[in-house]
N, C-alpha and C positions, 0 to 999 in steps of 0.2 A: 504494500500500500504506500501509496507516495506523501510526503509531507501535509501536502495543503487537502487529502483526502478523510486525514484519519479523526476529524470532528466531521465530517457532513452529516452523518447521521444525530450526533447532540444539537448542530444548530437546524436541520432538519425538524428534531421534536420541537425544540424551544419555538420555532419559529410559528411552527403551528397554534403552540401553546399563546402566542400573543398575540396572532392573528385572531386568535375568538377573542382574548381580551380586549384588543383595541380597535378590532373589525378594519383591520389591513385593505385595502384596497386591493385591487389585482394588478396594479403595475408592476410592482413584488415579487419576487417569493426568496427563497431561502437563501439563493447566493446571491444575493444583496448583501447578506450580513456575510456569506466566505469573503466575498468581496473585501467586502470591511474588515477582517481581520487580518485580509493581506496588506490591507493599507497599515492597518494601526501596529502589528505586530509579527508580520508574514509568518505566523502561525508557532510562533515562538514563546508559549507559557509561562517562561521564566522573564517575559522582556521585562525592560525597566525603561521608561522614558529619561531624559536629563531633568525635565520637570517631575519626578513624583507618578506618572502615571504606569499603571503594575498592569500585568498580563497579555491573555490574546486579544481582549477588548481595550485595554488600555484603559481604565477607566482609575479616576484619580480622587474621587475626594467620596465622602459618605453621600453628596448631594447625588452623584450619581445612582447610589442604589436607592431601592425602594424606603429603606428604613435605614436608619442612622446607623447601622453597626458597621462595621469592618468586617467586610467579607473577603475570602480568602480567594485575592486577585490570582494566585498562583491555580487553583484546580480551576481546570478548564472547564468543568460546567457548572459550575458558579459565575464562572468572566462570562463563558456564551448565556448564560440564562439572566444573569442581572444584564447583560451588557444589550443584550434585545428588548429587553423590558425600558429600560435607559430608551433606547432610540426608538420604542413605543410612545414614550410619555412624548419624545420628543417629535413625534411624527404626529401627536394629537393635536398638537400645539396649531400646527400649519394648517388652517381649515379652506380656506381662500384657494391655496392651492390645487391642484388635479395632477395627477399619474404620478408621474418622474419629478416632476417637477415639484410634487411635494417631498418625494422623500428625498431630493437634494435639497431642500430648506432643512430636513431632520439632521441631513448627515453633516452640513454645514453647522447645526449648532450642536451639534454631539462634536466637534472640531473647537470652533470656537467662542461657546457658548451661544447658550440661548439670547442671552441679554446682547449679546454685540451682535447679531443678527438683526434681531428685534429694531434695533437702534438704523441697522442700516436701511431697513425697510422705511424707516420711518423718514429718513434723510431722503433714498428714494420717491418719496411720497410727497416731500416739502419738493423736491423738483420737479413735480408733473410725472414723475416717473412711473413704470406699472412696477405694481409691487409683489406680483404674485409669480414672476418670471425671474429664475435664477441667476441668470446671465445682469439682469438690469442691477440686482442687488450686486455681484459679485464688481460691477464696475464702482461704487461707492464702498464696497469693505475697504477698501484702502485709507479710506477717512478716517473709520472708526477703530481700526484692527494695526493699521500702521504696517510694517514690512510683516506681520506674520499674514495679510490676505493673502499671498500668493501661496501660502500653505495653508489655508484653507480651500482656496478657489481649484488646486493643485488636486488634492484631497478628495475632493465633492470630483472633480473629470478622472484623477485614476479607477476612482472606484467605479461608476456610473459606464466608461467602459469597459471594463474586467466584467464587468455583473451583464452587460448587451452583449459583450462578446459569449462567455458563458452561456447563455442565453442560445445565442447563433451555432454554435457547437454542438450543441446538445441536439437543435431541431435539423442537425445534419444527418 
């Protein structure tokens, strides 16, 4: 079994699992979040970010889990099952949104933050800007996010193509 194979089946359940709790859309499905572990951790358990953030999901502070404890970022289906539920809440958030284009507002603030998101939409919005197109906010993260936008704008197109391509692969 090769590296980036030997979760599909944990984030396979989980995904499932939070698809009935947050009623997922069908632009989705599971390797959205392989995706995403390749981005945050290319599937490496043990990672450590220079910031603080632990595991496959990379996830850094209590605010990410559901409840304030300290969960144990190293077992992998702890990171995959908090770390889907995390970009649950965060994919609840974006209502405006439709398809893809919402879950790259999800994966953009599970990157960097909900709140500096938010903020850019809103700048968006004071210029006439549409707010519900990824591309429009990604040109204003710069304002608010400083030199780390291009690690999130970066971020949101690795993944978004690994998870199409995926996609394209599979239906070959």
């Amino acid at each position: 079994m090769r590296a980036d194979e030997r979760f599909d089946s944990l984030i396979q359940f989980y995904w499932q699992e939070a698809a009935r709790a947050f009623g997922f859309d069908a632009a989705a499905d599971w390797r959205l979040v392989k995706a995403q572990i390749h981005a945050e951790s290319d599937f490496d358990p043990q990672a450590r970010s220079p910031v603080g953030a632990l595991g496959l999901m990379q996830l850094m502070t209590a605010a990410d889990l559901e409840d304030d404890s300290r969960r144990d970022a190293d077992n992998p289906e702890e990171a995959i099952r908090e770390g889907i539920k995390y970009l649950g809440r965060l994919w609840r958030e974006w209502k405006a949104e439709q398809g893809l284009e919402r879950w790259k507002f999800a994966l953009a603030s599970y990157n960097a933050g909900l709140g500096n998101i938010l903020k850019a939409q809103a700048l968006a919005e004071a210029r006439g800007r549409p707010t519900d197109q990824w591309v429009e906010l990604a040109l204003v993260l710069p304002e608010v996010t400083g030199p780390y936008a291009a690690e999130t704008t970066g971020y949101v197109r690795r993944i978004i193509a690994e998870y199409l391509a995926s996609r394209i692969t599979e239906a070959m």
